[in-house]
C-alpha positions in Angstrom: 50.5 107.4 130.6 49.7 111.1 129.9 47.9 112.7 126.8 51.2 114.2 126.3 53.3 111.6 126.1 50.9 109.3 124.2 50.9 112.1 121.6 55.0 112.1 121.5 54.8 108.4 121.3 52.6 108.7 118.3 54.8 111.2 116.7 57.7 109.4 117.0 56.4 106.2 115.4 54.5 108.3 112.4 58.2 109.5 111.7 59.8 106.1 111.7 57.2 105.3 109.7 57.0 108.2 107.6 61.3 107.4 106.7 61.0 104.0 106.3 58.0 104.4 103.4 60.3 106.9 102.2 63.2 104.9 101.9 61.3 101.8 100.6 60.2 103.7 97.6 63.7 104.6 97.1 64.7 101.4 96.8 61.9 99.8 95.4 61.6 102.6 92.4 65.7 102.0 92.2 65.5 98.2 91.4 62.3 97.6 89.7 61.2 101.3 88.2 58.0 103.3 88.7 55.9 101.7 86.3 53.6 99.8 89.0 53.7 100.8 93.0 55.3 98.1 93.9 56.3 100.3 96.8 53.0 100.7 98.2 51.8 97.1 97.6 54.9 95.9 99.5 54.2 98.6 102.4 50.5 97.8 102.4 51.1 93.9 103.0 54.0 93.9 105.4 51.6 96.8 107.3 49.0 94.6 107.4 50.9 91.5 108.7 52.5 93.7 111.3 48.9 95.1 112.4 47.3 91.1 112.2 50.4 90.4 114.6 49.8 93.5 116.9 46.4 92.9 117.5 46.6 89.5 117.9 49.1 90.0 120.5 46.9 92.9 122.4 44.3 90.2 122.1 44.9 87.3 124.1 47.8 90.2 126.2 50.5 87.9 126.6 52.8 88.6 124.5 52.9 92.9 124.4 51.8 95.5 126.3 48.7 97.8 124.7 51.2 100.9 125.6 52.8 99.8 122.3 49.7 100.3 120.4 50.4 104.3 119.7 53.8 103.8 118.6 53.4 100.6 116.5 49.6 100.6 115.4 48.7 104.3 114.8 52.3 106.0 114.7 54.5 103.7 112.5 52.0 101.8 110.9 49.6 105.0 109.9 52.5 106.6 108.3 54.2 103.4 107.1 51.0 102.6 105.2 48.7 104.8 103.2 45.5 104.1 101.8 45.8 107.4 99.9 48.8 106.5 98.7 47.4 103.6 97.5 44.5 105.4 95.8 46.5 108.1 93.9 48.6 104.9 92.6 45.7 103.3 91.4 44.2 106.6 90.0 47.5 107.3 88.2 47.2 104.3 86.4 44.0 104.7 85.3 44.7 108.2 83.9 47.5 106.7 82.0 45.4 104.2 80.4 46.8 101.6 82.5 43.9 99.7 83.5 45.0 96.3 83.5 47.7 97.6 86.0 45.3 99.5 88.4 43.1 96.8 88.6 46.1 94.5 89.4 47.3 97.1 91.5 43.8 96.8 93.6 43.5 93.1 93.3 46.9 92.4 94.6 46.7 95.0 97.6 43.3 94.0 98.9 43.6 90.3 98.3 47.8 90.4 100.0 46.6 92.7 103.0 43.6 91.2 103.7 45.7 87.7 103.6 48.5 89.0 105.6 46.6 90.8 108.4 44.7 87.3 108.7 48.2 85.2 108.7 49.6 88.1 111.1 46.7 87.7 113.5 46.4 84.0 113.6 50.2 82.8 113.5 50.3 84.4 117.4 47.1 82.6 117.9 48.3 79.3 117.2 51.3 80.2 119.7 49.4 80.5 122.7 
């Protein structure tokens, strides 16, 4: 596959991704407010389980092609999840005097990701 193409196939993914965060913090600021990022804590962990999947599956190669990796891993993924998002959450809530919250807010993301990446990975694991 050509530079070219690989960089369309990136771009196409980053803007899935890109609407898809966008329209998850629509509806997530819709039913439960903006007083935590629930938003980004929900992107963060479904990301993450979808990445533990991915690369289990480019892993042992049985189950996708690594062509998918630009469009899933860095395209929809790296615009679907954002640790900067995540920090300027975080930071907001700290400025607001919200501590409790931002340190929730970094307790639950790093704790949920780091546990969904890991049930993402192994769950294809255990299929093979």
């Amino acid at each position: 596959m050509s530079y070219g193409i690989t960089l369309l196939i990136v771009a196409f993914g980053g803007a899935v991704g890109a609407v898809s965060r966008f329209q998850i913090t629509n509806w997530f600021n819709q039913w439960f407010g903006n007083s935590f990022p629930y938003a980004t804590l929900t992107v963060n962990v479904v990301g993450s389980f979808i990445m533990g999947l991915l690369v289990s599956a480019l892993t042992n190669g049985s189950l996708i092609s690594p062509h998918w990796r630009p469009l899933i891993a860095v395209g929809f993924l790296g615009a679907l999840t954002t640790f900067s998002t995540f920090s300027f959450d975080t930071l907001t809530l700290f400025t607001q005097g919200e501590w409790l919250k931002a340190a929730l807010n970094i307790l639950l993301n790093v704790t949920l990701c780091l546990i969904a990446v890991a049930v993402g990975y192994h769950l294809l694991l255990k299929t093979q």
